[in-house]
C-alpha positions as CSV (number, residue, x, y, z in Angstrom):
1,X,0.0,0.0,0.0
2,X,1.2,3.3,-1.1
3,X,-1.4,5.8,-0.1
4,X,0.8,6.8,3.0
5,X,4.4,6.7,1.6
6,X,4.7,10.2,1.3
7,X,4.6,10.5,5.2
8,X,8.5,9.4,6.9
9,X,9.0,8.8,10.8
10,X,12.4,10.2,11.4
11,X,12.5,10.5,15.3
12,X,10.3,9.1,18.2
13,X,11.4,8.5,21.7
14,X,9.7,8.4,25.3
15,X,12.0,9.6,28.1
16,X,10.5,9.3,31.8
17,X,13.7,10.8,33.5
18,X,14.4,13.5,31.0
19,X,17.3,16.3,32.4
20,X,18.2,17.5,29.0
21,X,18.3,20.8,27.1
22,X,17.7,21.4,23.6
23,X,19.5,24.3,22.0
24,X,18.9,23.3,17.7
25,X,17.2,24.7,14.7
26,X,14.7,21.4,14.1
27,X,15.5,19.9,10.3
28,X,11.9,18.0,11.1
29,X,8.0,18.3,12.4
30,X,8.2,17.2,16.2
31,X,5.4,17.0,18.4
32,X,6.8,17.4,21.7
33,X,4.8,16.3,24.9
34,X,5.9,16.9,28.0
35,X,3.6,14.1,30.3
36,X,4.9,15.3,33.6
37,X,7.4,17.6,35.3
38,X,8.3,21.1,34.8
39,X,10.1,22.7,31.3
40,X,10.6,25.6,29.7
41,X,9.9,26.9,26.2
42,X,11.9,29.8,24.3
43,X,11.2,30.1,20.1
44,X,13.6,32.3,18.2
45,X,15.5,34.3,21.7
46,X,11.7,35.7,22.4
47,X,9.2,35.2,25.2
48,X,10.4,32.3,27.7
49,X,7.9,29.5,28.9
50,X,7.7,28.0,32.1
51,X,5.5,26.0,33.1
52,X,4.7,22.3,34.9
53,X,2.6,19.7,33.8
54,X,0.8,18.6,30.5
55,X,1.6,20.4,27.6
56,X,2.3,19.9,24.1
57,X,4.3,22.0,21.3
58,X,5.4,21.9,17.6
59,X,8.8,21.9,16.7
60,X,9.7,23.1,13.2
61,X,12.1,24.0,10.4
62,X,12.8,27.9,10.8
63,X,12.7,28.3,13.9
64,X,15.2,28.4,16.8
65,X,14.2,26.1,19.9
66,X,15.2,25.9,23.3
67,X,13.6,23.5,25.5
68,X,14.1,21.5,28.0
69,X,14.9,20.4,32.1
70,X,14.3,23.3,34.6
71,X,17.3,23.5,37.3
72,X,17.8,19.4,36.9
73,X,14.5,18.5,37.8
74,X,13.4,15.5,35.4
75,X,10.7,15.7,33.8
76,X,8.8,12.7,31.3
77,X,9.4,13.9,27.4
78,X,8.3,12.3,25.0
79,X,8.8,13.0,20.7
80,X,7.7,12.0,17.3
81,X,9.4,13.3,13.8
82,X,8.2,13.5,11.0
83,X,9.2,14.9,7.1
84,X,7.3,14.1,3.8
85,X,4.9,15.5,1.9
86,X,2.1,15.0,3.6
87,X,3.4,17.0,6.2
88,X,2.9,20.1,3.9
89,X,-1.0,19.0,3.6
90,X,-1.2,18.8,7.3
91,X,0.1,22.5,7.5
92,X,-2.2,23.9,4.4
93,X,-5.0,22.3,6.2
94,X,-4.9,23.8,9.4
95,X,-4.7,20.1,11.1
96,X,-0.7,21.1,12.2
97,X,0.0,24.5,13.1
98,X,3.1,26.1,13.8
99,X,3.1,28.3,16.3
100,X,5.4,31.4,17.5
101,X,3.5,33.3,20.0
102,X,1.3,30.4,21.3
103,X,2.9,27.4,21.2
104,X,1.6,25.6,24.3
105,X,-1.2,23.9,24.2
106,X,-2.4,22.2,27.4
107,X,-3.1,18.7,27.0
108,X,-6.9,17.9,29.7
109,X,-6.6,14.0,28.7
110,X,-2.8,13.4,29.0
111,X,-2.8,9.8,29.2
112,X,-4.8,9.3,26.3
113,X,-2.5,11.3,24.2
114,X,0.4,9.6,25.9
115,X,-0.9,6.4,24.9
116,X,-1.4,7.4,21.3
117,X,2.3,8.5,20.9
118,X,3.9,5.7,22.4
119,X,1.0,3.0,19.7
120,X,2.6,5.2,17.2
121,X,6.4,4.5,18.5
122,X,5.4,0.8,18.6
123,X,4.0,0.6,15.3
124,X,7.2,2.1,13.5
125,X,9.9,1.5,16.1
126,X,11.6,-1.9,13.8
127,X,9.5,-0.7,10.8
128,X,11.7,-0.5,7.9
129,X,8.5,0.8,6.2
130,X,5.8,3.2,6.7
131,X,2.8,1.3,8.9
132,X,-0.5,3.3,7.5
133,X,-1.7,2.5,11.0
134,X,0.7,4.6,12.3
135,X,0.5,7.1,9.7
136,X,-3.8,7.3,10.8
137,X,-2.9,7.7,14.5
138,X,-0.4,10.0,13.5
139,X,-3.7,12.1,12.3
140,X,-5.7,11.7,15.4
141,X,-2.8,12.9,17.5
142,X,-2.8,15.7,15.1
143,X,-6.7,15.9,15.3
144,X,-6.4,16.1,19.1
145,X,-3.6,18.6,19.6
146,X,-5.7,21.1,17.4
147,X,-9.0,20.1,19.3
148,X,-7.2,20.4,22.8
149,X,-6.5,24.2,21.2
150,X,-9.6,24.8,20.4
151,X,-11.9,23.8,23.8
152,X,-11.2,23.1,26.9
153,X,-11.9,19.5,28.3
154,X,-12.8,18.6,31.9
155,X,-10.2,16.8,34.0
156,X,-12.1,14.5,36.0
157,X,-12.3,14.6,39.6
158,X,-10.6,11.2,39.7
159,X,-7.7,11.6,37.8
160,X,-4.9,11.7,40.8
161,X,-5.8,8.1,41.6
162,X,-6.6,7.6,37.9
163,X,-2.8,8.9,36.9
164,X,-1.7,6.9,39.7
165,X,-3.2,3.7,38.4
166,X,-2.3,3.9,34.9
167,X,1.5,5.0,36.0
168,X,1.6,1.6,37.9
169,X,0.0,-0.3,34.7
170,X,2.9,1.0,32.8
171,X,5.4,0.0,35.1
172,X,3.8,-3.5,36.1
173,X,1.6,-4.9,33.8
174,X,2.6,-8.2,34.4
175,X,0.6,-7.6,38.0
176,X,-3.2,-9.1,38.7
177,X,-4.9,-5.3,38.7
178,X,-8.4,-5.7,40.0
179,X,-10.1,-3.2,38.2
180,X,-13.7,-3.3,40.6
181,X,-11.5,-2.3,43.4
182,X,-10.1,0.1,42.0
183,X,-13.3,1.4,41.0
184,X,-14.0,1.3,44.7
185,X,-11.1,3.5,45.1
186,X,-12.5,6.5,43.1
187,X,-15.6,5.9,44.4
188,X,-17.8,5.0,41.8
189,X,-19.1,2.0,40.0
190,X,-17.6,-0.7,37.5
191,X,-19.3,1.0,34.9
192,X,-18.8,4.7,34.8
193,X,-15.2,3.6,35.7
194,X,-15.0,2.0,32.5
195,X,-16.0,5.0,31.2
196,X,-14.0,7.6,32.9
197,X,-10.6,5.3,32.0
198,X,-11.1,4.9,28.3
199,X,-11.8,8.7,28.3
200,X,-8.5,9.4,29.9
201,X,-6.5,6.5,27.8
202,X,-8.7,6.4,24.8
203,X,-9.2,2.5,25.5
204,X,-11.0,0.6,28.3
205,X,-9.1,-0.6,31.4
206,X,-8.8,-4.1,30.5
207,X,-7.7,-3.4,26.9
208,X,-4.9,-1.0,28.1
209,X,-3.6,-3.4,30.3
210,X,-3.3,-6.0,27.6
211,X,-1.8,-3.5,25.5
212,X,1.1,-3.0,28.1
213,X,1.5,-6.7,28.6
214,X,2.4,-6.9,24.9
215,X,4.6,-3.7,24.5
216,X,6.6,-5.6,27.9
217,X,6.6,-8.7,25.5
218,X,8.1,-7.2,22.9
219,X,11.4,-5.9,25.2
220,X,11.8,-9.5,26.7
221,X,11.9,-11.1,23.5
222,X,14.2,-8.5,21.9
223,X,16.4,-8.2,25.1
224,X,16.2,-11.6,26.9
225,X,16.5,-15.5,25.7
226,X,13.8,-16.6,27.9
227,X,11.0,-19.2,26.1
228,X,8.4,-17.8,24.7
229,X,6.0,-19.2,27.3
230,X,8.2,-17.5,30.1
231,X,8.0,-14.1,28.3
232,X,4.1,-14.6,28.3
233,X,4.4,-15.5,32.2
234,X,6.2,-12.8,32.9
235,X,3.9,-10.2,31.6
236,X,1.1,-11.8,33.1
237,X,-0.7,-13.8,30.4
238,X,0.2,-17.4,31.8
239,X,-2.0,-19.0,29.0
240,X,0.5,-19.4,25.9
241,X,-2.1,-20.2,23.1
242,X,-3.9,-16.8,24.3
243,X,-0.7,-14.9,23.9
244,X,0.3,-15.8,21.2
245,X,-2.9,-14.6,19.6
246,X,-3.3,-12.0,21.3
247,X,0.1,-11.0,20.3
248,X,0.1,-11.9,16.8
249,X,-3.2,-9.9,16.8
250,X,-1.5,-6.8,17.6
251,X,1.6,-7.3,15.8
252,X,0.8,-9.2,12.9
253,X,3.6,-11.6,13.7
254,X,3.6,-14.6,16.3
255,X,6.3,-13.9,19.1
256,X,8.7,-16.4,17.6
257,X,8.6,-14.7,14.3
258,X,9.0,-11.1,15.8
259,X,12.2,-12.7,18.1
260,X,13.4,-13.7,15.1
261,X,13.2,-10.9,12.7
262,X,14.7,-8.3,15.5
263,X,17.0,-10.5,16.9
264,X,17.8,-13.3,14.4
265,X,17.1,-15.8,17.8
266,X,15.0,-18.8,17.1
């Protein structure tokens, strides 16, 4: 398929611990997101940002950047460059705008974006071509910085256990998270829970926490030797015909094939 050859993915990274400062003219289109922690944002020698939390901005050709760490605290960046033509469409459209004077843009659902970028990282991270998938969710992340400019969303009241919950996801997958309790936690039912979650991540709990099983798969079987069936374990799927559909589901590939092809391990 062709249709979305015209778009390249240069750059993409997720850094939790990020102390570093960026001093460049960009050769690329970045979408920068900074998830957590406190930055600062100068374009060009002019006005200087600074400012903690969820926040997104466009880096460009043209333009002088500097961004980055305030006095060594880290903060969690995370990137995605991009070049092609279909970059140029994007900007005649009005879907990416580059911004001088405002080029912040809060971010009210910063999981959700979050868990776009990194579904976009996956997708092209040992892609020696370009995944339309990625180059569609590409869009939507597009679609929802522009949108996030545009209104404001509300944050809801749960969202310091919710952050809390989704952090520890990330970092644990392989753990049995009871999802009714935590429900219990934010005190309200299964249902609106369900709810609340998949408008914060974009997908329901249960789906979210398979999706991080497989992304911890995907590190053990490019950076251990362990058996398939022990990579499965140790994400938490102990069933190994259900992982490796689920897996080959999401990556097209069966675990053995995907060790194989990044590794060249059987």
């Amino acid at each position: 398929m062709n249709f979305f050859s015209e778009h390249e993915f240069v750059l993409s990274g997720s850094v939790p611990a990020s102390l570093e400062v960026v001093h460049q003219e960009p050769i690329y289109y970045g979408i920068q997101f900074n998830y957590e922690g406190p930055f600062f944002l100068r374009i060009d020698h002019k006005t200087k940002y600074a400012v903690d939390g969820s926040y997104a901005f466009v880096t460009f050709p043209g333009a002088f950047f500097e961004y980055g760490s305030v006095d060594g605290q880290a903060r969690h960046h995370n990137f995605i460059c991009s070049a092609g033509k279909r970059i140029q469409q994007y900007i005649d459209g009005g879907l990416l705008r580059l911004e001088r004077e405002k080029p912040l843009v809060p971010i009210r659902n910063p999981d959700k974006f979050l868990q776009l970028m990194l579904s976009i990282m996956d997708l092209t991270r040992h892609s020696e071509i370009v995944p339309p998938r990625a180059v569609l969710l590409y869009e939507e992340l597009l679609l929802q910085l522009h949108e996030s400019r545009e209104k404001q969303q509300t944050v809801p009241f749960q969202m310091p256990v919710l952050k809390s919950l989704i952090e520890g996801i990330r970092k644990h997958p392989e753990k049995s998270w009871d999802f009714e309790k935590e429900a219990e936690k934010c005190h309200i039912s299964s249902t609106h829970f369900r709810r609340v979650f998949k408008a914060v991540t974009g997908v329901p709990p249960q789906q979210f926490l398979i999706i991080n099983r497989l992304r911890k798969a995907t590190e053990l079987l490019v950076r251990t030797t362990e058996p398939v069936s022990t990579v499965g374990e140790l994400c938490g799927i102990e069933n190994m015909f259900y992982f490796s559909r689920v897996f080959k589901e999401k990556y097209k590939i069966s675990p053995k094939e995907y060790r194989r092809e990044f590794t060249g391990l059987v």
